[in-house]
C-alpha positions as CSV (number, residue, x, y, z in Angstrom):
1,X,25.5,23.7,-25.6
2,X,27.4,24.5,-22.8
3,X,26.4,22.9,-19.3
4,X,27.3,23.8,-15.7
5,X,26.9,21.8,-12.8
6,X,26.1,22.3,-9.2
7,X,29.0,21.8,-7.1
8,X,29.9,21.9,-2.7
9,X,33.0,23.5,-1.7
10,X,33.9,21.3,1.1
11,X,35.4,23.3,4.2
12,X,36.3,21.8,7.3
13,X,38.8,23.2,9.9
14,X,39.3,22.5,13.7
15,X,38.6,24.5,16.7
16,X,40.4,23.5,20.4
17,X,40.7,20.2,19.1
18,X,37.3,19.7,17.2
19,X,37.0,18.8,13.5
20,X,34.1,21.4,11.9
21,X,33.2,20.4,8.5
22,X,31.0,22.4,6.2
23,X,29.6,22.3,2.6
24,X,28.5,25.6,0.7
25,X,26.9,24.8,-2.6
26,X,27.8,26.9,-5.6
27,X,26.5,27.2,-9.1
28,X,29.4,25.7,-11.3
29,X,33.1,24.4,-10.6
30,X,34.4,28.1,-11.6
31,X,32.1,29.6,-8.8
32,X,33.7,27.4,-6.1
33,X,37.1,27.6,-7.4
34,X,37.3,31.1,-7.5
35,X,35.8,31.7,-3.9
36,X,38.2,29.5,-2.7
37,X,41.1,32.0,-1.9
38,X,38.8,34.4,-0.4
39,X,37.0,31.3,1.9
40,X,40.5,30.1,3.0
41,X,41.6,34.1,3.9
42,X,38.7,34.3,6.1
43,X,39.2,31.7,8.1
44,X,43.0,30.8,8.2
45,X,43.3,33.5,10.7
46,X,40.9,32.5,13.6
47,X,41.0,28.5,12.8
48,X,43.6,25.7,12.7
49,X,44.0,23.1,9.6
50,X,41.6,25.0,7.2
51,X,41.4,22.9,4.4
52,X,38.7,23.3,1.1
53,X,38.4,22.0,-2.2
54,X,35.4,21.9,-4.6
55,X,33.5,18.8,-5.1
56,X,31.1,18.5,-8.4
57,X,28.0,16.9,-8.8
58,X,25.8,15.2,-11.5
59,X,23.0,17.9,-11.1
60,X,22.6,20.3,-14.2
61,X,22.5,23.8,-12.7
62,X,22.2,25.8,-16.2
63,X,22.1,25.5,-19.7
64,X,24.0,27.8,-21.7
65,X,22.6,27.7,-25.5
66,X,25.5,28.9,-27.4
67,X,24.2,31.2,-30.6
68,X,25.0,29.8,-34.2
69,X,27.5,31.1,-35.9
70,X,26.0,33.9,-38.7
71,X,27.7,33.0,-41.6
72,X,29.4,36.2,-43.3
73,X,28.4,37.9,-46.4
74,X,30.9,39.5,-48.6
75,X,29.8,42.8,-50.4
C-alpha cells in the first residue's frame, strides 16, 4: 500500500519592503514539487525574494491499494 500525504507549499516574497507569506496545500509531495517551477515563474516577475519549498505533513491524503501480483500460468 502506497500512501500520500497532504503537504503546504510555503511561498513568501516581499512587496515595497513587506514580507507576504502564503501556504497552498497540495495533495502529495509530487503535487507541490512539481507546481513549484510554475508558482516561482508567476511571481518572480512582479515580486522581490520569491522563495517556495514544499512542506509535508503527517495527514494521510490517499490510500493507494496496490493490485496483487497474478501469478503466471504457462500453457
Amino acid at each position: 500500500m502506497i500512501k500520500t500525504f497532504y503537504t503546504f507549499m510555503m511561498l513568501s516574497y516581499f512587496v515595497e519592503g513587506e514580507k507576504l507569506e502564503h501556504s497552498i496545500l497540495f495533495p502529495s509531495y509530487d503535487a507541490c514539487s512539481y507546481s513549484k517551477e510554475a508558482m516561482f515563474d508567476i511571481f518572480e516577475p512582479h515580486y522581490d525574494a520569491v522563495m517556495l519549498y514544499c512542506k509535508g505533513t503527517d495527514v494521510i491524503s490517499k490510500d493507494i491499494i496496490k493490485p496483487r501480483t497474478r501469478p503466471e500460468y504457462a500453457d
